[in-house]
C-alpha positions as CSV (number, residue, x, y, z in Angstrom):
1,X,21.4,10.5,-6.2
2,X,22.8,7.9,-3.9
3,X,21.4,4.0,-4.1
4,X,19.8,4.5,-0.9
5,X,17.9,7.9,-2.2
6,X,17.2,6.1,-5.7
7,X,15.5,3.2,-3.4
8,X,13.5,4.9,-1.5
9,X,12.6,7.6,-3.8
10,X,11.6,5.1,-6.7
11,X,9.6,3.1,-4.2
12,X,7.7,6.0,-2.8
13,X,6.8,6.8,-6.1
14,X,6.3,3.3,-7.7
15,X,3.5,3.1,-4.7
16,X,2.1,5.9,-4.6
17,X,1.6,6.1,-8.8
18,X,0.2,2.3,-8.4
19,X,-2.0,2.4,-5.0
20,X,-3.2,5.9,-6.3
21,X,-4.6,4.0,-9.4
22,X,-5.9,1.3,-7.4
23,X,-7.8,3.3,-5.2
24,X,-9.5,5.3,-8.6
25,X,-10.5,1.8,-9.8
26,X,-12.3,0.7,-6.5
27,X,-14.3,3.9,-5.7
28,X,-15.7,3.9,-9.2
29,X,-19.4,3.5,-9.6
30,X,-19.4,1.9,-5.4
31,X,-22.9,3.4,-4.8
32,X,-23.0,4.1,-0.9
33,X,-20.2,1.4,-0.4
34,X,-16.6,2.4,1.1
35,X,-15.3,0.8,-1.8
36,X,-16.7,-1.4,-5.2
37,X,-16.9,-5.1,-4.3
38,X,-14.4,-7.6,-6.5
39,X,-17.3,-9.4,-7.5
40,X,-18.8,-6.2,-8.9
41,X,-16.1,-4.5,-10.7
42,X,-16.3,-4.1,-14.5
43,X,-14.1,-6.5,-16.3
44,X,-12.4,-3.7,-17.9
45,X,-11.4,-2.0,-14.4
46,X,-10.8,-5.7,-12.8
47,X,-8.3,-6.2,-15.1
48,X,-6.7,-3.0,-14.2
49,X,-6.9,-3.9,-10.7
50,X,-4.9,-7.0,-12.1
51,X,-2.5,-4.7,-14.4
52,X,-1.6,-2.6,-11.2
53,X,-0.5,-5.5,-9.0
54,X,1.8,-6.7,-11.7
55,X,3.4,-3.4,-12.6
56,X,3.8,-2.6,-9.3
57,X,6.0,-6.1,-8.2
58,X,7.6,-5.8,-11.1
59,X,8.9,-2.0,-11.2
60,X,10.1,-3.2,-7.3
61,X,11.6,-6.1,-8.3
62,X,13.4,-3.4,-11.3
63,X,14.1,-1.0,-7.8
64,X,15.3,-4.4,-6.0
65,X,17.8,-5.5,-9.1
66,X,18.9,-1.9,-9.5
67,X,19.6,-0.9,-6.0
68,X,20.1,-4.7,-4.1
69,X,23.4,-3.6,-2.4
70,X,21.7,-1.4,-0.2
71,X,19.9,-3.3,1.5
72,X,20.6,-5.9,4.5
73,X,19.3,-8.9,2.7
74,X,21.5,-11.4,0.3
75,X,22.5,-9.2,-2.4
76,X,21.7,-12.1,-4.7
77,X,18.8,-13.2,-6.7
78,X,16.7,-14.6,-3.4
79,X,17.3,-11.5,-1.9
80,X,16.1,-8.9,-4.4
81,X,12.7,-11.4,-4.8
82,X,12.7,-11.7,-0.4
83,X,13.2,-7.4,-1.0
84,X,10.2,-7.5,-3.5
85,X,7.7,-9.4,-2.0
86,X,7.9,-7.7,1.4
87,X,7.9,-4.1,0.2
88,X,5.2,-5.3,-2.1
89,X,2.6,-7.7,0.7
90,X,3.8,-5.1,3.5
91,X,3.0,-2.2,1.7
92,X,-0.1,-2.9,0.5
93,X,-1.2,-4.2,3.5
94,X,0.1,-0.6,5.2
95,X,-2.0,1.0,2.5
96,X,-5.1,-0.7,3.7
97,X,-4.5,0.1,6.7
98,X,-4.0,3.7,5.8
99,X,-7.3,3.5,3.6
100,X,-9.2,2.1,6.8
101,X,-8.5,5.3,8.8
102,X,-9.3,7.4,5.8
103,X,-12.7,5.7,5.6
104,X,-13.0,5.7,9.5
105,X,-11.7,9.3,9.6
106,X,-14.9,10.4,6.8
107,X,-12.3,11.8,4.6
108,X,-13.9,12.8,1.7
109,X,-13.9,10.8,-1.7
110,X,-11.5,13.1,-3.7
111,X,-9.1,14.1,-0.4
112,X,-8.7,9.8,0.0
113,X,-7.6,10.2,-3.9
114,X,-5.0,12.6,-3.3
115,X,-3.9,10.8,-0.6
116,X,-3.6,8.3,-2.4
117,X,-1.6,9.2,-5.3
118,X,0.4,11.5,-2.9
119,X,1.2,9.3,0.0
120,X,0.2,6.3,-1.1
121,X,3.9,5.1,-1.2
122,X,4.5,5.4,2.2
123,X,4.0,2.4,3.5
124,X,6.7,1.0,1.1
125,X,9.1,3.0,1.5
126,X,8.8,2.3,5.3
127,X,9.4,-1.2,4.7
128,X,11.9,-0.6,2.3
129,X,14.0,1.4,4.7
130,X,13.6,-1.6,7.4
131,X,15.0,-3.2,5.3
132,X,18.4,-1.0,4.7
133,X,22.1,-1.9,5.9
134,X,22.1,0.7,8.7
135,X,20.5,0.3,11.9
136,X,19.9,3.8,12.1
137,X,17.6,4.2,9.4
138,X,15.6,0.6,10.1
139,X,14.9,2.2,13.8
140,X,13.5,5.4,12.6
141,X,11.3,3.8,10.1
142,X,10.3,1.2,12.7
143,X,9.1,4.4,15.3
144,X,7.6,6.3,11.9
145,X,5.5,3.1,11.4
146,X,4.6,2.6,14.9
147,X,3.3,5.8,15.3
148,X,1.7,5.7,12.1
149,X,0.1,2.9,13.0
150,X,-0.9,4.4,16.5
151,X,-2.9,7.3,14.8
152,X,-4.5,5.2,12.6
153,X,-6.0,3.6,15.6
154,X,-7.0,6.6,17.3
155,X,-8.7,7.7,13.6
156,X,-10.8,4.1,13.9
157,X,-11.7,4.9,17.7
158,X,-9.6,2.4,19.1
159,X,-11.0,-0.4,17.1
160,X,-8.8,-1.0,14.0
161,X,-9.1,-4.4,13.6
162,X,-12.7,-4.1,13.4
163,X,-12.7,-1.4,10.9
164,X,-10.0,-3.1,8.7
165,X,-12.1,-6.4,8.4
166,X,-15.1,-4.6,7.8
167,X,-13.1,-2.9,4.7
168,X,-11.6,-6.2,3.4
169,X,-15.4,-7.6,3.9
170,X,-16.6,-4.8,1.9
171,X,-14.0,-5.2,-1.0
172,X,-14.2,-9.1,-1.1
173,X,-17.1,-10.6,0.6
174,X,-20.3,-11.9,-1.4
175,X,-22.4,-8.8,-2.6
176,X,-26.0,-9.4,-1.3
177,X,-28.5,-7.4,-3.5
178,X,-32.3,-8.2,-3.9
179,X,-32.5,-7.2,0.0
């Protein structure tokens, strides 16, 4: 497999393997919520929450140092952390994005799973291939994400700024109970 393949390939499945995970952890025991609150989370699952994050930078930054050449940035050490830390921040915040819609959409519980584990690596491998040598590829991926981005929108009716704040509100804003 080519550096290029062995990129995007080992980030589709680095994200997909870690976002998949992530989502397991914040739809257990969440009640009528979208998602369980930080606050609320077991100590034993917010570590794993924790765990996740880490392996997930670091088996990029392992894709970054392994396949570094490839990609338009310096292929030195401030380039493979610039590499990490954008498909890493980008890519989650695409797969929030992406878990908005599902939420707005009503996708069941165990089809936002599987989505999860299956596609959940989409939104870094889009950034990743921005972020290749030819112009070509960072176009396509650029049009993928837009329209991506454009469905997800129609999925929220037209108000996905709204619905994503209303998700990040449910995930980290005070839990009110004795209401």
């Amino acid at each position: 497999m080519s550096l290029v393949g062995r990129q995007l390939v080992g980030t589709w499945v680095v994200g997909s393997a870690t976002t998949g995970t992530l989502a397991v952890l914040f739809t257990l025991d969440r009640g009528g919520l979208p998602v369980s609150p930080l606050d609320t989370l077991p100590v034993l699952s917010l570590l794993g929450v924790l765990g996740m994050l880490a392996a997930l930078f670091a088996a990029l930054g392992l894709l970054a140092w392994g396949t570094g050449e490839v990609s338009w940035l310096p292929d030195e050490v401030r380039g493979r952390v610039l590499w990490t830390v954008l498909v890493g921040v980008a890519g989650l915040a695409g797969w929030g994005y992406a878990a908005a819609a599902t939420f707005a959409g009503g996708f069941s519980l165990p089809v936002q799973l599987v989505l999860g584990y299956v596609a959940g690596g989409l939104p870094f491998t889009l950034i990743a291939a921005m972020l290749l040598r030819p112009v070509r590829v960072d176009a396509v991926a650029v049009g993928v994400a837009v329209v991506l981005l454009l469905a997800g929108a129609v999925i929220m009716d037209g108000h996905p700024i709204q619905v994503c704040a209303g998700l990040l509100w449910a995930l980290f804003g005070p839990t009110v109970t004795g209401l």
